[in-house]
C-alpha positions in Angstrom: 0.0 0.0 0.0 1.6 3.5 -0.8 2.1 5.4 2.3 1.0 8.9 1.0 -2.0 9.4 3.5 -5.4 9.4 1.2 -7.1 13.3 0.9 -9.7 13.7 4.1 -12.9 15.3 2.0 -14.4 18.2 2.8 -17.3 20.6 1.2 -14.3 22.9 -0.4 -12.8 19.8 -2.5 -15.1 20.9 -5.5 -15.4 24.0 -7.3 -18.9 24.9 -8.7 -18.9 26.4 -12.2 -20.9 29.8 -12.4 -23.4 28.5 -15.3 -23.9 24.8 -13.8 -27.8 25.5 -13.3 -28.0 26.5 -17.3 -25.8 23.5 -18.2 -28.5 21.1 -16.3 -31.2 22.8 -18.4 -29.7 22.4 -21.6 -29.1 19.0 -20.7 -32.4 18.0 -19.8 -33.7 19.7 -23.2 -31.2 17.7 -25.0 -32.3 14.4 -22.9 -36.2 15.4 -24.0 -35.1 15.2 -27.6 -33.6 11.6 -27.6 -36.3 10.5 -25.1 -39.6 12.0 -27.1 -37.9 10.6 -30.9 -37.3 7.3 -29.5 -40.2 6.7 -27.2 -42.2 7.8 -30.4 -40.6 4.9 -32.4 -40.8 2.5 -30.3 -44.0 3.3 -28.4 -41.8 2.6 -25.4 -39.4 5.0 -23.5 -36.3 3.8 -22.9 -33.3 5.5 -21.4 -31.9 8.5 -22.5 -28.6 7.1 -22.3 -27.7 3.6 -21.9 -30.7 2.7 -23.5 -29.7 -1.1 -25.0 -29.1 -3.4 -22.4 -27.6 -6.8 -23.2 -27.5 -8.2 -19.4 -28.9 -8.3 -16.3 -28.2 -10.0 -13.3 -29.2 -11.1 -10.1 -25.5 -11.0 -7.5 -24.5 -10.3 -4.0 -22.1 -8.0 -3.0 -19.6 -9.3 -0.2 -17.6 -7.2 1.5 -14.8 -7.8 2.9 -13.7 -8.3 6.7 -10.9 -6.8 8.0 -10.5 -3.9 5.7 -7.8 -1.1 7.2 -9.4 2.0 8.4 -8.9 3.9 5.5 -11.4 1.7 3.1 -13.8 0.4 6.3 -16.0 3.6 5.4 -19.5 3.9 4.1 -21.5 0.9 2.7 -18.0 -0.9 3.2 -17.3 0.2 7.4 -18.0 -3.7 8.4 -18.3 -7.2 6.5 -21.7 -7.9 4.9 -23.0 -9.5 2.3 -26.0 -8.1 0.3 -28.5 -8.7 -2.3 -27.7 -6.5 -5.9 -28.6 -6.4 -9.3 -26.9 -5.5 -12.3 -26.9 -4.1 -15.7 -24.7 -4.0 -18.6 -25.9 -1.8 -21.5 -24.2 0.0 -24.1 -24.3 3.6 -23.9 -26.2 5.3 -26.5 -29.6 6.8 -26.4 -31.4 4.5 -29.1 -31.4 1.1 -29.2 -28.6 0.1 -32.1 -27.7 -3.0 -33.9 -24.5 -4.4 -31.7 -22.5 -3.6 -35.0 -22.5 -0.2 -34.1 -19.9 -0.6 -31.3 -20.1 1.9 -28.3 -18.4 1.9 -24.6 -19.9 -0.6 -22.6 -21.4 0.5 -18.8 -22.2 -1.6 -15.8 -24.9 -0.1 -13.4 -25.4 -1.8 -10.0 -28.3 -1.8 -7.5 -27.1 -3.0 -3.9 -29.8 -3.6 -1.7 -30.7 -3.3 1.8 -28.1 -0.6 2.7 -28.2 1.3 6.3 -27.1 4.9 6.8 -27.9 9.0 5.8 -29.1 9.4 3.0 -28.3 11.3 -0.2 -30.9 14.1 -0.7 -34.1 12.9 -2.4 -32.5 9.3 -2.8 -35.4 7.2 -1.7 -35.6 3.5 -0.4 -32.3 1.9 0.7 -30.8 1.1 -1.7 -26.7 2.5 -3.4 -26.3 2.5 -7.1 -22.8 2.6 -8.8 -22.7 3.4 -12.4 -19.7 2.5 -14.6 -18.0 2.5 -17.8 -15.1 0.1 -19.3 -13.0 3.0 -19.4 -10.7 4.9 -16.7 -11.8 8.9 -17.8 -14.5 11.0 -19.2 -15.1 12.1 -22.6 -15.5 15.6 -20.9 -14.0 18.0 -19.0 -17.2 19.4 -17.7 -20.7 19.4 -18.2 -20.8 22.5 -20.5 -18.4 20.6 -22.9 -20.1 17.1 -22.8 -23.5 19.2 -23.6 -22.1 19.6 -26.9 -21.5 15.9 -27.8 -25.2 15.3 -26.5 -26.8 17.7 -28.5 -25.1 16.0 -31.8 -26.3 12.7 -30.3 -29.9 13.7 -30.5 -29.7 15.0 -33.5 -28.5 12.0 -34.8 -31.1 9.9 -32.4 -32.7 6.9 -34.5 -31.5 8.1 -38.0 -29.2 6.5 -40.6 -28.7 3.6 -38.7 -27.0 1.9 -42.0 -24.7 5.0 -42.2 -24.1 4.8 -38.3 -23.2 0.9 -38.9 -20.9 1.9 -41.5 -19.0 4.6 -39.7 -18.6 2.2 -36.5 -16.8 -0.4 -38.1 -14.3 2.2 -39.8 -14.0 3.7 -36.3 -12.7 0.9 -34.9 -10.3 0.4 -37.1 -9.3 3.7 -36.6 -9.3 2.6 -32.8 -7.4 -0.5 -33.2 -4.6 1.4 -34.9 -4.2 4.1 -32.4 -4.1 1.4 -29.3 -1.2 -0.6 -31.5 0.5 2.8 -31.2 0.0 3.0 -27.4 -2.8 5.9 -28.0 -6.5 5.4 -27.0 -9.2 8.1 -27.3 -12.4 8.4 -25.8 -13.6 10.4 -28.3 -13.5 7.8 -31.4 -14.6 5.0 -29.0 -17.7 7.1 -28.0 -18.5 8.1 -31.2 -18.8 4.0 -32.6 -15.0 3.0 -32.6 -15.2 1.0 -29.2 -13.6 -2.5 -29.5 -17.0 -4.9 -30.0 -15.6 -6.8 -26.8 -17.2 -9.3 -24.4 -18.9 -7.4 -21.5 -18.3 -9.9 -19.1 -14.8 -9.7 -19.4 -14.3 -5.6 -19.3 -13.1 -3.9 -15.8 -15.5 -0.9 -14.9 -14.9 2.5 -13.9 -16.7 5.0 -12.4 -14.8 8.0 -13.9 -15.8 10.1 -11.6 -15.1 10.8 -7.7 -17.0 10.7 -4.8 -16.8 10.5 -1.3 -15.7 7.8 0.3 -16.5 8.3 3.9 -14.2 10.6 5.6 -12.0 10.8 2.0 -12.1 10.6 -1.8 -12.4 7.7 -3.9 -12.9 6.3 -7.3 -14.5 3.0 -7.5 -13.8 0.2 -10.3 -15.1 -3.6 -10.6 -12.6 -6.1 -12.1 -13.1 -9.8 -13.0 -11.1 -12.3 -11.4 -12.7 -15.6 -12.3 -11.3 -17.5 -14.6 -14.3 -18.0 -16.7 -14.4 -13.9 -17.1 -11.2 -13.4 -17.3 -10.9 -15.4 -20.7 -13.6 -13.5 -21.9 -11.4 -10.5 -21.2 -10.9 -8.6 -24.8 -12.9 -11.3 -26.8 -14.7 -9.9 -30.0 -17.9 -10.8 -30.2 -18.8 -11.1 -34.4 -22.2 -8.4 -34.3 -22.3 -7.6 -38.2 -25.4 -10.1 -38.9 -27.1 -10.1 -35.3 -28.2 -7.4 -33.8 -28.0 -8.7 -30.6 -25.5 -11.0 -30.8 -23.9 -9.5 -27.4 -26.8 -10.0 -25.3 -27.0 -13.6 -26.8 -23.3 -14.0 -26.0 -23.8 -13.1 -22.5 -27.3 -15.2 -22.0 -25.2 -18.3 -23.4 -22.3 -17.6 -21.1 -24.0 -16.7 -18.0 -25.9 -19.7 -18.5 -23.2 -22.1 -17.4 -20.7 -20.0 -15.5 -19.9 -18.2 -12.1 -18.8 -14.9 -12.3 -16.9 -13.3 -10.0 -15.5 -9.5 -9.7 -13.4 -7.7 -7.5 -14.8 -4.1 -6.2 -12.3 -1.7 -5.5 -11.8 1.5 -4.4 -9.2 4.7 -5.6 -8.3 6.6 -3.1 -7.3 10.1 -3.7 -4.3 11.1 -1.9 -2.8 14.3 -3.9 -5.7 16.9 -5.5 -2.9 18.6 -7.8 -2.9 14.9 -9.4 -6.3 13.1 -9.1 -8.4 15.9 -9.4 -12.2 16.2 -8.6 -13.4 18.5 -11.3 -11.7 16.9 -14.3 -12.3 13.6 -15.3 -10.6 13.1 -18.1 -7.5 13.2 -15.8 -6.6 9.7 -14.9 -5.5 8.9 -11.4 -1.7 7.2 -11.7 -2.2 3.9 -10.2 1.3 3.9 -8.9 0.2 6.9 -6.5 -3.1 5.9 -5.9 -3.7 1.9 -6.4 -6.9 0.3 -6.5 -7.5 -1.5 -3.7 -10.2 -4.4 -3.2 -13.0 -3.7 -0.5 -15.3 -6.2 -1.8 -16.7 -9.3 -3.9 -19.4 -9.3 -6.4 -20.3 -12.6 -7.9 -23.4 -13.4 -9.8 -23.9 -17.5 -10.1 -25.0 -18.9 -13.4 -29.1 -17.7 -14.8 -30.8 -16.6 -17.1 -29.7 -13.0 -18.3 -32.6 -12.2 -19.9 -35.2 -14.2 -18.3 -38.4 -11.8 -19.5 -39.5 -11.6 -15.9 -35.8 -9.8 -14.9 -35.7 -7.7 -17.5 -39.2 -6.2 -16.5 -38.1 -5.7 -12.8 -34.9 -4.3 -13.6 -35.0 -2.8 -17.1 -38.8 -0.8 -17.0 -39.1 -0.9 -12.9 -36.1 0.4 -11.9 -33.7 3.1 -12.3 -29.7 3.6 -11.7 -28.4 6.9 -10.2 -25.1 8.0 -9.2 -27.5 10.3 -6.9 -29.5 7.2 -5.2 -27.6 6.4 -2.1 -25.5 7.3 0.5 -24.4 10.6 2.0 -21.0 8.6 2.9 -20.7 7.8 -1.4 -21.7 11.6 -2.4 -20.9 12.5 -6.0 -18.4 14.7 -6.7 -17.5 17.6 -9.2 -19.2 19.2 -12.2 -20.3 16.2 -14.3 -21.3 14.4 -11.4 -23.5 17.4 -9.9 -25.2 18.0 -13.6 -26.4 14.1 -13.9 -28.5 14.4 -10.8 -31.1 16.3 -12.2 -31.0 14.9 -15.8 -31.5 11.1 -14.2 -34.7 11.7 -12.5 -36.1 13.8 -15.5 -35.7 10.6 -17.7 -36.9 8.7 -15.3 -39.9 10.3 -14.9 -40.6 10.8 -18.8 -40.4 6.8 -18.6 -42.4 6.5 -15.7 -45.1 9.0 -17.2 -44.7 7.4 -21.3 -45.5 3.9 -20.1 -47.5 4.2 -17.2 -45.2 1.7 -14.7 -43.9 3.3 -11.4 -39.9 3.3 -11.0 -39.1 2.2 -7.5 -36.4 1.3 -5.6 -36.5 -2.3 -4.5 -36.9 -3.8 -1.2 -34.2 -6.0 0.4 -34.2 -9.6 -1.7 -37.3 -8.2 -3.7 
């Protein structure tokens, strides 16, 4: 363990932006676009972002005894294990052929969790939401806003040309990575390796608190029946949903186990809070494992699961715990822009969003 002590948080660690209540608005206009054009075409809503998902997953969340002081904080302060649910999606707005090849995100749902809550964060439940990539597209809100409003301009349209563009993209992407160069930017935009999702390690991108100091969190596989699925291209150009069928198949016959683990922050002039495109250095501030996720083998899209999870429920960085508060600019402007899609879901089809009980 480095012996650099990890930053104590406080209020002051962020910095709010002067136009950050604009920003939000903007977003949720941008968010009404995708959400009323695809909602149209589908005579369902979906999510704004995140809208495909090719997973999901009943697990339980262990955590681990004996942690040091320093990562015993929060939902981790003492050994438990508890119920959760997971999602793996891809992270547009529309739901696209699997050809098109975008970032892939894990959300999780842990349930039955005891302490303050976050404000407005109902039930008891903490989400973590994540990417299978270490930083942000975006510096700040302002600049992400940008890259959305393109998105829903280009919402449900030209899904050939999209197709098209993707699979050049990732060739773009395979040569820069062969150089030691990856970009965010081309892998948002369709250029994303088509990989396995169960084999991917998640980020959260973002801080938050941890407690009395400053983490980032990531999930990691360590089974051996993920971890050879780690970087395996799934073949998408004739199946739309060839990933989710991947994973169904998979999941069917395996155990999969992850690692959760913690980044904490120990120097603000290097892992800051209101930049995430900045990646924190390992080698100053490792990644240290607080818990175990595992998910035995099912059904990933057993129709009954989908409904609970995918229509009934919703995933928030915001839904939680005071102790796990999100942090910095783009973490402050998704607060609002969650529950707006969420409600435009709840009020197109009808079916209350809840958070679940314990085991429910």
């Amino acid at each position: 363990m480095t012996s650099t002590s990890p930053v104590i948080f406080s209020p002051n660690v962020e910095t709010m932006e002067p136009d950050e209540a604009q920003t939000i608005d903007d977003l949720n206009a941008a968010f009404d676009k995708i959400l009323s054009t695809t909602a149209r075409d589908y005579g369902h809503a979906v999510r704004a972002v995140h809208a495909k998902a090719h997973g999901v997953l009943k697990a339980v969340l262990t955590v681990h005894d004996g942690l040091p002081p320093e990562l015993a904080q929060g939902l981790f302060s003492r050994p438990q294990a508890y119920d959760a649910y997971l999602r793996i999606s891809t992270n547009a707005g529309d739901i696209l052929p699997d050809a098109i090849s975008l970032p892939r995100g894990l959300a999780i749902k842990v349930m039955g969790v005891s302490g303050q809550r976050l404000p407005d964060a109902a039930g008891s439940t903490q989400d973590f939401v994540l990417v299978n990539g270490p930083i942000f597209q975006a510096k700040t809100a302002e600049k992400f806003l940008g890259s959305l409003k393109m998105l829903a301009k280009t919402t449900d349209r030209l899904e050939g040309t999209k197709k098209t563009i993707s699979t050049v993209l990732q060739g773009v992407n395979s040569a820069l990575e062969a150089v030691g160069v990856s970009s965010t930017t081309v892998q948002s935009m369709g250029g994303a390796p088509n990989v396995d999702p169960l084999g991917e390690t998640y980020f959260s991108v973002t801080p938050f608190r941890y407690g009395d100091y400053i983490a980032k969190f990531s999930v990691k596989p360590v089974s051996s029946a993920l971890t050879k699925l780690t970087g395996r291209k799934i073949d998408a150009d004739d199946h739309n949903d060839a990933i989710r069928d991947a994973v169904q198949m998979e999941m069917r016959h395996l155990t999969a186990v992850w690692e959760f683990r913690v980044q904490l922050c120990r120097d603000l002039s290097k892992q800051p809070i209101e930049d995430p495109t900045v990646q924190w250095d390992e080698t100053e501030a490792p990644f240290l494992t607080v818990a175990t996720l595992q998910a035995a083998s099912q059904d990933s899209w057993s129709p009954d699961q989908v409904e609970k999870v995918d229509d009934q429920m919703r995933f928030s960085v915001w839904t939680g715990l005071e102790a796990h508060r999100p942090l910095g600019n783009i973490n402050r402007a998704r607060k609002a822009p969650y529950e707006h899609s969420a409600q435009f879901r709840e009020r197109f089809n009808g079916c209350p969003i809840h958070e679940p009980d314990r085991g429910s």
